[in-house]
Backbone as JSON, one array per atom type, in Angstrom:
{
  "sequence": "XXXXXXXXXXXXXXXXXXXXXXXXXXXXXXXXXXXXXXXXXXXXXXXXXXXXXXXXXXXXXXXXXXXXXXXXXXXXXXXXXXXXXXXXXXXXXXXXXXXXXXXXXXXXXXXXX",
  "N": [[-18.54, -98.06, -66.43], [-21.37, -99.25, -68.09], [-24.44, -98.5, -68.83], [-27.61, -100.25, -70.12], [-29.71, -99.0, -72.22], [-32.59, -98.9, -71.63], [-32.17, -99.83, -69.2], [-31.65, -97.48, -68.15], [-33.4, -95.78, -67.9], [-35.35, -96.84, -66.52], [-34.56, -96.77, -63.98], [-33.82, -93.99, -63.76], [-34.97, -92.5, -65.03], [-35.09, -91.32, -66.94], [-34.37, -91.55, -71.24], [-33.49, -92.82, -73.92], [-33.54, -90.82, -76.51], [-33.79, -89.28, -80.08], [-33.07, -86.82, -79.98], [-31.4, -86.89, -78.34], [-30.81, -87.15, -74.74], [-33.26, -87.93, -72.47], [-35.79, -86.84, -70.31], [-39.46, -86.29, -69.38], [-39.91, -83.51, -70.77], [-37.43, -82.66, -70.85], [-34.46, -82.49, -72.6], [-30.79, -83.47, -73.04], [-28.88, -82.98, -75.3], [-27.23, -85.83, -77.14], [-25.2, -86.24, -79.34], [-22.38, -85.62, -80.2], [-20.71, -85.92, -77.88], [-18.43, -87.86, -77.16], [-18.04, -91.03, -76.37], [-20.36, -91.03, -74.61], [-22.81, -92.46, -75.36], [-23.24, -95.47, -76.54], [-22.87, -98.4, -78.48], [-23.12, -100.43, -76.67], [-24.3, -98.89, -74.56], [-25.02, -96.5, -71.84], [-22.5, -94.42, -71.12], [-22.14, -94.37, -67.82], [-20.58, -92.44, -65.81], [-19.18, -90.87, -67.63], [-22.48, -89.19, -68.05], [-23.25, -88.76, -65.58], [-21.31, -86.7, -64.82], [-22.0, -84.93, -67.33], [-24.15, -84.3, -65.85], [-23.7, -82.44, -63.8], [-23.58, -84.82, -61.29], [-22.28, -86.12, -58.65], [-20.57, -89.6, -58.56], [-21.41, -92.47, -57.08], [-19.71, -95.78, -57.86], [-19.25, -99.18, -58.12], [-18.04, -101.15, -59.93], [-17.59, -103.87, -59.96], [-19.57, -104.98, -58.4], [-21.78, -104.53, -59.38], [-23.25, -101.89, -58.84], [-23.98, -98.42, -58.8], [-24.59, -95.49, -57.56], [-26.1, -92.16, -57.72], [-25.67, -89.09, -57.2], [-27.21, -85.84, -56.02], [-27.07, -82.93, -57.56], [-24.43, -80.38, -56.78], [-25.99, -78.27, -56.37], [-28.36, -78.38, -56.49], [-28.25, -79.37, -53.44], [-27.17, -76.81, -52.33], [-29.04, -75.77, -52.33], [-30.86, -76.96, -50.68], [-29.64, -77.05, -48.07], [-29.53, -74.23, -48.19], [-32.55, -73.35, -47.49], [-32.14, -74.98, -44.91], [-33.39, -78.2, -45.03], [-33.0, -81.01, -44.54], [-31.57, -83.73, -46.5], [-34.4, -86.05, -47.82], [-33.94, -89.6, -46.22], [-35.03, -93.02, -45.28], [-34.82, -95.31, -42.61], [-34.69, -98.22, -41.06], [-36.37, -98.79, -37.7], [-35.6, -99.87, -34.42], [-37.75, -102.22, -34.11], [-37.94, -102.87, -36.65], [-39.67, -100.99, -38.4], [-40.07, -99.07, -40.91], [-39.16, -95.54, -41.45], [-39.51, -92.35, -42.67], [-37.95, -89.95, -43.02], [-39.17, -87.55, -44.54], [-41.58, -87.92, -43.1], [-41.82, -86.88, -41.1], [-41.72, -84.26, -41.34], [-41.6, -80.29, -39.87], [-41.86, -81.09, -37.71], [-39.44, -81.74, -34.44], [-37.06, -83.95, -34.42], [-33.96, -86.25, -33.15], [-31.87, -87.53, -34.07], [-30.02, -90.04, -33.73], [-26.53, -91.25, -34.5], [-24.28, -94.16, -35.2], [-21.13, -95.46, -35.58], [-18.73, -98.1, -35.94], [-16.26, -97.72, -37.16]],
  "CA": [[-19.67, -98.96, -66.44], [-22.38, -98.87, -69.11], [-25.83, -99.26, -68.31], [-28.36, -100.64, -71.15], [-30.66, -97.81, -71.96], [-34.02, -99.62, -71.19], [-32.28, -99.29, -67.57], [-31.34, -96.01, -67.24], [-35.32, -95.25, -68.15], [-36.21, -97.55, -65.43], [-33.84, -96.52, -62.73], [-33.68, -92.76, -63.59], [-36.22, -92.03, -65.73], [-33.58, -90.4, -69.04], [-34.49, -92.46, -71.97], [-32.36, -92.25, -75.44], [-34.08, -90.32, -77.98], [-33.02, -88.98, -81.26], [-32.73, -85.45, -79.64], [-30.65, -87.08, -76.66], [-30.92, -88.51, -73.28], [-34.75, -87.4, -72.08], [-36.64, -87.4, -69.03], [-40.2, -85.5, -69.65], [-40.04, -82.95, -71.86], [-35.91, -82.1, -70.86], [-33.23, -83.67, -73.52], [-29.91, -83.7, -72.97], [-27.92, -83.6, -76.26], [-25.79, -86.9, -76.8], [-24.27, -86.19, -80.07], [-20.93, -85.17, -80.22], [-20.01, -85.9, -77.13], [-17.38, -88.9, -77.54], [-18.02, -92.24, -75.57], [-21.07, -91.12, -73.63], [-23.51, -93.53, -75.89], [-22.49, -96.32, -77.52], [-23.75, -99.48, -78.45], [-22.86, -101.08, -75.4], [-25.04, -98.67, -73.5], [-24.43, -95.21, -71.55], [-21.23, -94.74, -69.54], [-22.45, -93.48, -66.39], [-19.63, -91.84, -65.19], [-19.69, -89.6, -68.86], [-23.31, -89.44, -68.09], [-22.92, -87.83, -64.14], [-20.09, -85.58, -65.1], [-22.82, -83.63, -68.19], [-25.36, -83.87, -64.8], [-23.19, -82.04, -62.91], [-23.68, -84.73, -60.23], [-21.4, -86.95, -58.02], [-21.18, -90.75, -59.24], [-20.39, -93.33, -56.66], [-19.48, -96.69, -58.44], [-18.6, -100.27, -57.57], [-18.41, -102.53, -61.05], [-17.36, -105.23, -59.72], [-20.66, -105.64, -57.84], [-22.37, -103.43, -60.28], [-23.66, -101.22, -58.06], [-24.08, -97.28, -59.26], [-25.6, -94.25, -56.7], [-26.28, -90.67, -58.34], [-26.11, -88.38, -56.14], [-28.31, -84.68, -56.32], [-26.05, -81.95, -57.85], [-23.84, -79.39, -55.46], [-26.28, -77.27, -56.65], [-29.35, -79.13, -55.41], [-27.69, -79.48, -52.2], [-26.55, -76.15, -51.84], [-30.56, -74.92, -52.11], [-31.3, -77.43, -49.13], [-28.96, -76.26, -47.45], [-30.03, -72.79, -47.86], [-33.48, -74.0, -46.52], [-31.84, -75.9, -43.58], [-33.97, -78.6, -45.51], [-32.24, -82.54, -44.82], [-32.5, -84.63, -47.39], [-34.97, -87.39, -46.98], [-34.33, -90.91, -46.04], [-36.1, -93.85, -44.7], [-33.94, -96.69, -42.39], [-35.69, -99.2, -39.8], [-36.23, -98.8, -36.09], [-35.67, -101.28, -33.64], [-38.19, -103.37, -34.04], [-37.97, -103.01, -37.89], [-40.68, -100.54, -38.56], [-39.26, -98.49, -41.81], [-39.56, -94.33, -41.17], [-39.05, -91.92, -43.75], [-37.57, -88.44, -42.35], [-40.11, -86.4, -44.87], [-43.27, -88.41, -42.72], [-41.6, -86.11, -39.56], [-41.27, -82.34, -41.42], [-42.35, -79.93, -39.19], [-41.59, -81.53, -36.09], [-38.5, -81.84, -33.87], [-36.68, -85.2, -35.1], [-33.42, -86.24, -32.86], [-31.19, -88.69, -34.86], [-28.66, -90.78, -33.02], [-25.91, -92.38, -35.6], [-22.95, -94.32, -34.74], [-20.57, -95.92, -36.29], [-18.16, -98.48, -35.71], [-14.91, -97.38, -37.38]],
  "C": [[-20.73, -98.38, -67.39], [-23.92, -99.49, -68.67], [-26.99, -99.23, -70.17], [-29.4, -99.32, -71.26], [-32.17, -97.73, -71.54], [-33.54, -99.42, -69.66], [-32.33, -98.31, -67.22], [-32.87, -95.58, -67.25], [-35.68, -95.79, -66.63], [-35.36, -97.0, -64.1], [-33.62, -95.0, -62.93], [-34.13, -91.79, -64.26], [-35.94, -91.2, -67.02], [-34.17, -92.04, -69.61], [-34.17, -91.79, -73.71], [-33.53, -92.02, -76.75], [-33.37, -89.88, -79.07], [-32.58, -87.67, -80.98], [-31.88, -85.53, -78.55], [-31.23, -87.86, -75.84], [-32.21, -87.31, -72.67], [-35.5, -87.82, -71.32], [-37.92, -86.16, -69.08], [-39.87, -84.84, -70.72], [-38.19, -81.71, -71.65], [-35.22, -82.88, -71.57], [-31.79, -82.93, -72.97], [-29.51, -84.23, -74.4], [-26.96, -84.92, -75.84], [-24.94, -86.69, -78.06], [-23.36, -85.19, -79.9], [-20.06, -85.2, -78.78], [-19.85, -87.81, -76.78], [-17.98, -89.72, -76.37], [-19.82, -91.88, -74.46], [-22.2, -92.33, -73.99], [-22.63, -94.72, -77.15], [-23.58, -97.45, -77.6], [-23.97, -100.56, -77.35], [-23.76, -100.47, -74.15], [-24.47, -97.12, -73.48], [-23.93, -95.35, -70.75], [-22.14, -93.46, -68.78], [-21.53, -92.2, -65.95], [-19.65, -90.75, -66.17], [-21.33, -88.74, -68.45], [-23.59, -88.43, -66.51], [-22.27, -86.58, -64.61], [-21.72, -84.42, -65.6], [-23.99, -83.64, -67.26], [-24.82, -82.99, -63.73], [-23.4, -83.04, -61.36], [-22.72, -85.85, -59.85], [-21.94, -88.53, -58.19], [-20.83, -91.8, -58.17], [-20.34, -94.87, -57.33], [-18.82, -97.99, -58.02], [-19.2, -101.33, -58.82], [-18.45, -103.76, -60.78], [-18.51, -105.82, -58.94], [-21.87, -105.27, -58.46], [-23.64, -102.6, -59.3], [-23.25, -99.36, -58.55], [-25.23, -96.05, -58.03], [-25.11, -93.06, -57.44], [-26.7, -89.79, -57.64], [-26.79, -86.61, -56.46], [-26.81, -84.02, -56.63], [-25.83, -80.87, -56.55], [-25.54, -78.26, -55.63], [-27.7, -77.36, -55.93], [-29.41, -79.22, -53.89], [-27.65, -78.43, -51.34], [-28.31, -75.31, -51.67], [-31.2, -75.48, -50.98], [-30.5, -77.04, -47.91], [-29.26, -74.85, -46.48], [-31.27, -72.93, -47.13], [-33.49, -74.88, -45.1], [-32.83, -76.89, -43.97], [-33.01, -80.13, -45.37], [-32.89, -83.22, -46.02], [-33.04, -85.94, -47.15], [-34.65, -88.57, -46.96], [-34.98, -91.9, -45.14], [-34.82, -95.41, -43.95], [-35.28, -97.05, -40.91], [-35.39, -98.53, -38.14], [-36.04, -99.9, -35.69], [-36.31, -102.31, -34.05], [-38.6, -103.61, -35.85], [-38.7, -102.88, -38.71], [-39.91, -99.74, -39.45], [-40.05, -96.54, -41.52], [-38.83, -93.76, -42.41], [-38.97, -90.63, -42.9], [-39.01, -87.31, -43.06], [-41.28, -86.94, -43.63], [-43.2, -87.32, -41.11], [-41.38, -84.45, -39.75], [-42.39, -81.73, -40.4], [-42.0, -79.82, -37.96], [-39.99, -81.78, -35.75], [-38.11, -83.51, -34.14], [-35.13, -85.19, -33.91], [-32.77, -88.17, -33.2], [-29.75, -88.68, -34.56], [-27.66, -91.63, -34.02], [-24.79, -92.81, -34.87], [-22.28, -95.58, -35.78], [-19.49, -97.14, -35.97], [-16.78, -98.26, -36.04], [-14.38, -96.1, -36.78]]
}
C-alpha cells in the first residue's frame, strides 16, 4: 500500500524532502533504496521495515497501524510503563490510561473468542 505523501505528513508527521523522509529536524535517506518512494506515493510496508517498526495492514479497507519499535517497547517495559490508551466506560465517558499515572488502575478485558 502506498500512501500519498501529503498523508504520511498528516498522519505521521515524515514529510518528503530532498534529503529524505523528515519529521523535525530527523531525515531519513530515501535515495537508493528501491521502491520505497515512487510516484505513486510511499510503500508503507518499505517505509516500517527502515523504522524498525511493526506494520499492521488491511488494503482492502485501507486501513494501516504503526506500531512503536521493539525497541520503544522494550524501554517501557523496562519502566513497567503501559502504553497509553483511551476506550469508553459504560456510560460512554472516554478515559485515557496516562489521566490515571500514579495511581492504582484495575483493567478488566474480555474477549469473546
Amino acid at each position: 500500500m502506498r500512501l500519498p505523501p501529503e498523508s504520511l505528513e498528516a498522519s505521521l508527521g515524515f514529510r518528503l524532502e530532498p534529503e529524505g523522509l523528515c519529521r523535525g529536524s530527523i531525515c531519513i535517506p530515501a535515495r537508493g533504496r528501491a521502491g520505497l518512494v515512487s510516484e505513486q506515493g510511499v510503500d508503507l510496508a518499505a517505509f516500517a521495515e527502515l523504522l524498525g517498526r511493526p506494520l499492521a495492514l488491511d488494503a482492502q479497507e485501507r486501513v494501516a497501524a504503526l506500531a512503536a519499535s521493539a525497541e520503544e517497547r522494550s524501554e517501557c517495559l523496562a519502566r513497567l510503563e503501559a502504553p497509553d490508551f483511551e476506550l469508553p466506560d459504560l456510560a460512554g465517558r472516554r478515559h485515557r490510561l496516562s489521566e490515571h499515572r500514579g495511581k492504582k488502575v484495575l483493567l478488566i478485558a474480555y474477549a469473546s473468542w
